[in-house]
N, C-alpha and C positions, 0 to 999 in steps of 0.2 A: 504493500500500500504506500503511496505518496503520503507524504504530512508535507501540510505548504505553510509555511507562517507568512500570512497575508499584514504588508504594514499598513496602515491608511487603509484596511478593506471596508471602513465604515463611512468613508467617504462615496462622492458621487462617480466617479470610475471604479472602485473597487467593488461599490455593490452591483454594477454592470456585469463585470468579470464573475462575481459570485455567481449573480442570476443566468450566465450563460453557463458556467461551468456545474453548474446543477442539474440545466438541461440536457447535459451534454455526458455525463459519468455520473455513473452510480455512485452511491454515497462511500459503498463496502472499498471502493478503486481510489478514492482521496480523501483524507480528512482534512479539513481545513482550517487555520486557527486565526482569528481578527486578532490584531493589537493594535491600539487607538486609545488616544487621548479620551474621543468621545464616542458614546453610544447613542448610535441614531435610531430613530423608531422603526427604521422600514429594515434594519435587521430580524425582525421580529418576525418578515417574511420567510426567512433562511431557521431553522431553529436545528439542524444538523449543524450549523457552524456554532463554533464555541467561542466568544465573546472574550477579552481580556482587557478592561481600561488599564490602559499606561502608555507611558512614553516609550518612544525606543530608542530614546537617547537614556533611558535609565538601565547600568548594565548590570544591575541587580534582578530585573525584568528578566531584561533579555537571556541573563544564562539559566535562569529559574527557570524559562519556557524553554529553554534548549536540552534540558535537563530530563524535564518532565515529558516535551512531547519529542524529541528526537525528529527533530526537522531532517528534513531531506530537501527541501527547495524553500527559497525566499521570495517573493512579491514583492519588489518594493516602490508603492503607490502614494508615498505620501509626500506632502510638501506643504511646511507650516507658514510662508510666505506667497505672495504672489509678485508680479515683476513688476505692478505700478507703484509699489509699497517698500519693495526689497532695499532698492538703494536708499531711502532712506533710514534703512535700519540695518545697516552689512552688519555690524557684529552679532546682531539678533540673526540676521541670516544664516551665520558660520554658524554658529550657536545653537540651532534651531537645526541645518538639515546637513553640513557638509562632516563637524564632527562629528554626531552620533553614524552618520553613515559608515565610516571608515569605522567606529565601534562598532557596528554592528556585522562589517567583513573582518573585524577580526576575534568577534564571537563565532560566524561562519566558520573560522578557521579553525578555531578552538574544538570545536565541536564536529567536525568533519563530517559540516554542511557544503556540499558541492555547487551547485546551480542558483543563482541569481536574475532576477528578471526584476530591471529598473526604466520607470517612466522620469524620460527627460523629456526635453521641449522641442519640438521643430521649430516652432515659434520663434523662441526665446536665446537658443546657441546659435543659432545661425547670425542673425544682427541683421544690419543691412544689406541688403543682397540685390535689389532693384524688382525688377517683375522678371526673372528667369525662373524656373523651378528646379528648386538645390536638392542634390541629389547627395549621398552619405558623404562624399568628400570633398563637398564643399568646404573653404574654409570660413572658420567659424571665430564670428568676430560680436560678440554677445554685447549690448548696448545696457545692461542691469544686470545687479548683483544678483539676482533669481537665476538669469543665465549664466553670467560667470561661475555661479555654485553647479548648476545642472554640468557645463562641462566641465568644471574639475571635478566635482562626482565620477563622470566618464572615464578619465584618466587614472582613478582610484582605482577604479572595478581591474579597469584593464593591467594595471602594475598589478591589483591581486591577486589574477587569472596567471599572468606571469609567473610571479613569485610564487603563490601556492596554488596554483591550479583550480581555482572557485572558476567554472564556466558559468557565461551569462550570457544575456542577451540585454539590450540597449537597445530601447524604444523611441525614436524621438516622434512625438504626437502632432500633430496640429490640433485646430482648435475644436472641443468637444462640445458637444449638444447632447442632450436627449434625457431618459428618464434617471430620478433619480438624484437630481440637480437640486440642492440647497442654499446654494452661493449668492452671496448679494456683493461680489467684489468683481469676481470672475467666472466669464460665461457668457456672453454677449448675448445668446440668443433666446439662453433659458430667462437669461433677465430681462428681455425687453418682452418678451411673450409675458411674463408676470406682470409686466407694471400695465402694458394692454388689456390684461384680463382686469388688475383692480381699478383700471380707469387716471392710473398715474402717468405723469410724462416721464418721457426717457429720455438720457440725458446723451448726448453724443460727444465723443470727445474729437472734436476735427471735425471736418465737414463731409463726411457718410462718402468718402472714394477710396478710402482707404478698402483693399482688396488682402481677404484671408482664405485659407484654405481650411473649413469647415468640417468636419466630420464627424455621424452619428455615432454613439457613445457601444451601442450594441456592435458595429462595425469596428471598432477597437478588440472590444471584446471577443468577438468573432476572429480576427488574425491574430490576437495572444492566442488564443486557443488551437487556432492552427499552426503557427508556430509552434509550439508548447509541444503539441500529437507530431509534429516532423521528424522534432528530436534535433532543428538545428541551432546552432549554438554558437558563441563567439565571437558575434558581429554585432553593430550597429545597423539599426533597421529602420524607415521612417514609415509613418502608420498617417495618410491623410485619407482625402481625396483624390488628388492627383491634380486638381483643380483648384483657378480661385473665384471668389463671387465677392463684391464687394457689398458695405455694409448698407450701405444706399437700397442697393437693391434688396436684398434679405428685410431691410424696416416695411420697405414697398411690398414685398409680401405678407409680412405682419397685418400691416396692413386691410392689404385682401383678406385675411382672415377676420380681423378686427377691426372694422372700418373708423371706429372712434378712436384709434390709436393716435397719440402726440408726440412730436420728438421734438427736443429744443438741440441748441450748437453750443460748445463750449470749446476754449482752445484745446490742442491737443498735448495728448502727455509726454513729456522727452524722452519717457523709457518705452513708449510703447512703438513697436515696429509695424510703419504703413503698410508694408507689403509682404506677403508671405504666401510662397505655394509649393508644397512638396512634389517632390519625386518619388513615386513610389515602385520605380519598375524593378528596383531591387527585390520589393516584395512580392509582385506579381509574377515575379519570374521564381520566388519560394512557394507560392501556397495558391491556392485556386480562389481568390482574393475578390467576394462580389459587394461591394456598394452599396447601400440602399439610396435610392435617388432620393435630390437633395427635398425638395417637394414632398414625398409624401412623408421622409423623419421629419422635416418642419411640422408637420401635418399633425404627426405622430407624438412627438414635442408638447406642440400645444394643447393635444389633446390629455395628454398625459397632467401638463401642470393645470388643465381646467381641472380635472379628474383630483387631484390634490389638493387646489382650491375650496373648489367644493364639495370635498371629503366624499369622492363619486369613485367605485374601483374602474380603472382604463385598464383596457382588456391591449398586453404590448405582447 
């Protein structure tokens, strides 16, 4: 049997990955363990997953859970900053996600935990890059300390894969939608569908041309998991679209769903990167790698957070 210690699995990508990977393997074939600062309600859906509030920069935690469940693979999903926040707070940053991370590869070590699987940022390591779509080797010139952390994280894993042989794989994401979304910082899309639905304005930061490369939150979850079943290992992978859509038009479809929706313009944030769109033929050419069009997860989205809203179950 697999034991996977899930970090951040109580967040809104980890409970994704939960909910596909339930679908997908029987319970008796993985057991899976959360560790999270916080316990969110919709774990309550997963009650085969065993719950653990704590830090995992706490390595009292962590070798107490290494001890007791005998991990075989790590998840690690979590990230206690976001990139419009990060620079102004870099030692909270270090502090918060780069050292306990190298603590917790060398609990992995300690405890001969082999396999690693870490969510960095497409977004966020790349930097400025113009409208091309950056493919793994690209070079990466990160504009915030969220991404500066995300790629020395990258650098850790791979010195620890070297030095002690911890195989992983290296995620780097674009930007997620879809169910499951709690965030009021970060999420563009789950937040503006929210403030549509209570009748609030949304606040844009720049003038709606900025163009990102969007992708649905199950769609993530769907190529961890095929990845994961391949068996490959030791690479840096980008997980988008493949596409970008700018944000102008994604409001204009809000829009169309909500026709009372409001956007105001504010200047724009100096750490946030205008333009972003992955290359994903890396992955295309690992896994049988299908999309859900962009349209009906919007669709799917907003049905979800009305569904949430007004405590209605949405059938995903």
């Amino acid at each position: 049997m697999e034991k996977i210690l899930l970090i951040g699995g109580a967040g809104f990508l980890g409970l994704n990955w939960i909910q596909f990977l339930e679908n997908q393997v029987a319970s008796r074939e993985v057991a899976v363990t959360v560790l999270s600062r916080h316990h969110h309600a919709d774990l309550a859906l997963f009650p085969q997953v065993k719950f653990v509030q704590g830090d995992y920069g706490d390595l009292d935690v962590l070798n107490r859970l290494f001890l007791e469940e005998h991990f075989t693979q790590v998840f690690h999903f979590a990230s206690t900053i976001v990139p419009a926040t990060s620079t102004q707070n870099v030692s909270e940053d270090l502090e918060a996600n780069l050292t306990p991370t190298i603590q917790l590869l060398e609990v992995m070590k300690q405890h001969d935990c082999r396999f690693l699987v870490y969510f960095s940022s497409g977004g966020a390591v790349y930097g400025h890059a113009g409208f091309e779509a950056l493919n793994e080797n690209q070079a990466c010139k990160p504009i915030s300390s969220y991404g500066i952390i995300k790629l020395a994280v990258e650098h850790y894993i791979q010195l620890y894969s070297n030095i002690h042989q911890i195989d992983y794989l290296i995620l780097r994401l674009s930007n997620p939608f879809g169910y499951f979304h709690h965030s009021d910082q970060q999420g563009v899309i789950n937040i503006a569908l929210r403030k549509a639905l209570s009748g609030e304005t949304f606040t844009v930061w720049g003038d709606g041309s900025q163009t990102k490369d969007y992708i649905f939150a199950e769609d993530i979850a769907k190529a961890i998991f095929q990845l994961w079943q391949s068996g490959h290992k030791n690479d840096t992978i980008n997980i988008g679209y493949g596409s970008a859509i700018s944000l102008s038009t994604i409001l204009e479809k809000i829009k169309g769903l909500i026709p009372s929706f409001q956007v105001v313009y504010k200047e724009a944030k100096p750490t946030d990167v205008p333009h972003v769109c992955l290359d994903i033929s890396k992955l295309e050419s690992l896994i049988p790698f299908e999309k859900t069009p962009f349209d009906e997860a919007l669709e799917r989205t907003w049905k979800w957070e009305e569904g949430r809203m007004y405590n209605v179950e949405c059938k995903m």
